[in-house]
Each structure stands twice: as C-alpha cells, then as structure tokens.
C-alpha positions in Angstrom: 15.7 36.4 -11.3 13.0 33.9 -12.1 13.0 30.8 -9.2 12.0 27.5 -11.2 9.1 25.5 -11.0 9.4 22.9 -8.3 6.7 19.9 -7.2 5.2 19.6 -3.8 4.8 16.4 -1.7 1.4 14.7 -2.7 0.3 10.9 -1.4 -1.5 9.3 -3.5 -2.3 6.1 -1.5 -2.9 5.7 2.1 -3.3 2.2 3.4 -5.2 2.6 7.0 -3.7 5.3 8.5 -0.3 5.0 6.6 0.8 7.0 3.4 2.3 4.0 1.6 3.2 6.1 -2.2 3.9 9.6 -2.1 5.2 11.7 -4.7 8.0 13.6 -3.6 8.4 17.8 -3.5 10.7 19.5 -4.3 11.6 18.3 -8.1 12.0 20.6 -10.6 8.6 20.4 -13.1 10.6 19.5 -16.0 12.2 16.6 -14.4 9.0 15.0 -12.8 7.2 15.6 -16.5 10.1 13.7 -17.9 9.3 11.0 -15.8 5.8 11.0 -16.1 6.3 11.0 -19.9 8.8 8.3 -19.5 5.3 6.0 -17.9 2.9 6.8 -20.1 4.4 5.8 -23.1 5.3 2.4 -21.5 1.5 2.8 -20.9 0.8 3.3 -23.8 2.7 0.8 -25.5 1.9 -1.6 -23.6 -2.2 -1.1 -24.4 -1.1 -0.8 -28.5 0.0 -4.6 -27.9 -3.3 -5.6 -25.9 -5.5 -3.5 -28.9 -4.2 -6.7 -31.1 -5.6 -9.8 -28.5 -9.3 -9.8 -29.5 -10.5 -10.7 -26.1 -9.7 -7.5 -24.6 -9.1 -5.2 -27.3 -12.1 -2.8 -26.6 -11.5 -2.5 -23.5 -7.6 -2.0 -23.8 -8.9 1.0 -26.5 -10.3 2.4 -24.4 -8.1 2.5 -21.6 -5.4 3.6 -24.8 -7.3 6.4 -25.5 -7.6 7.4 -22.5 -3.7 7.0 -21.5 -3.0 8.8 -24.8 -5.2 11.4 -23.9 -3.3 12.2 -20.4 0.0 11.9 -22.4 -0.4 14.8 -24.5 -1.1 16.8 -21.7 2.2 16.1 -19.7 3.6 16.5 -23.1 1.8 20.0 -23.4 2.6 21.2 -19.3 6.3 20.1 -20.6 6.5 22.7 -23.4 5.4 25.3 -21.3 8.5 25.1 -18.9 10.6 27.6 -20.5 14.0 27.2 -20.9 14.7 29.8 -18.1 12.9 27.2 -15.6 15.0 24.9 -15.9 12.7 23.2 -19.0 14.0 21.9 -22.7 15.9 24.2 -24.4 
C-alpha cells in the first residue's frame, strides 16, 4: 500500500521574529499543485494584458516568461502524481 504524497509546513516570510505566511503541511501534492496552477495562470494572465501597455511591456515579458516558465513545471510535478497518489486520473 502506497501512502500519498503530502506537503510539509514551509514559511516563506518572517517579519522580525514572526512567521507572518506559511504554507501549510500536510496537503496532498496534487491538491497544493492544483492550487499553485490555479495562481500562475492568474499570473500569467494578468502579465499577457500588461505585454500590450507599451510602457511596461518589456519588462512585463519578461516577468511572463519567467512566470510561464515556473508554470510548466507545476504543470510537469502534477503529471507525475500518479493516480494511485491521489493525482489526476
């Protein structure tokens, strides 16, 4: 019997001495990709819409690219959850 993949507790911003975001443990992989997915296409959206304003659309390219980029690899981490882990079927 094959356990399924779960997160662990991470902070990623401390303010002083204070963790003030953490992400939380003890999601199953799939779900958190799913949400993580769910973000970075809002990311990436968002940036297509700034590429059309000509005084920021190199930098918002850029920072496309780069969201695009980060995007396929949650979307590659999410195939590899097989079914039996609780991923897509």
């Amino acid at each position: 019997m094959t356990t399924q993949p779960m997160t662990i507790c991470h902070e990623f911003h401390t303010q002083g001495l204070h963790s003030v975001l953490e992400a939380v443990g003890g999601i199953p992989v799939h779900e958190s990709l799913d949400a993580a997915t769910d973000r970075l296409e809002a990311v990436v959206a968002g940036l297509m819409e700034l590429m059309t304003e000509p005084a920021v659309t190199h930098q918002a390219t850029l920072i496309f690219y780069a969201a695009e980029s980060a995007l396929a690899l949650v979307y590659a981490a999410h195939a590899g959850v097989g079914p039996e882990q609780g991923g897509a079927v």
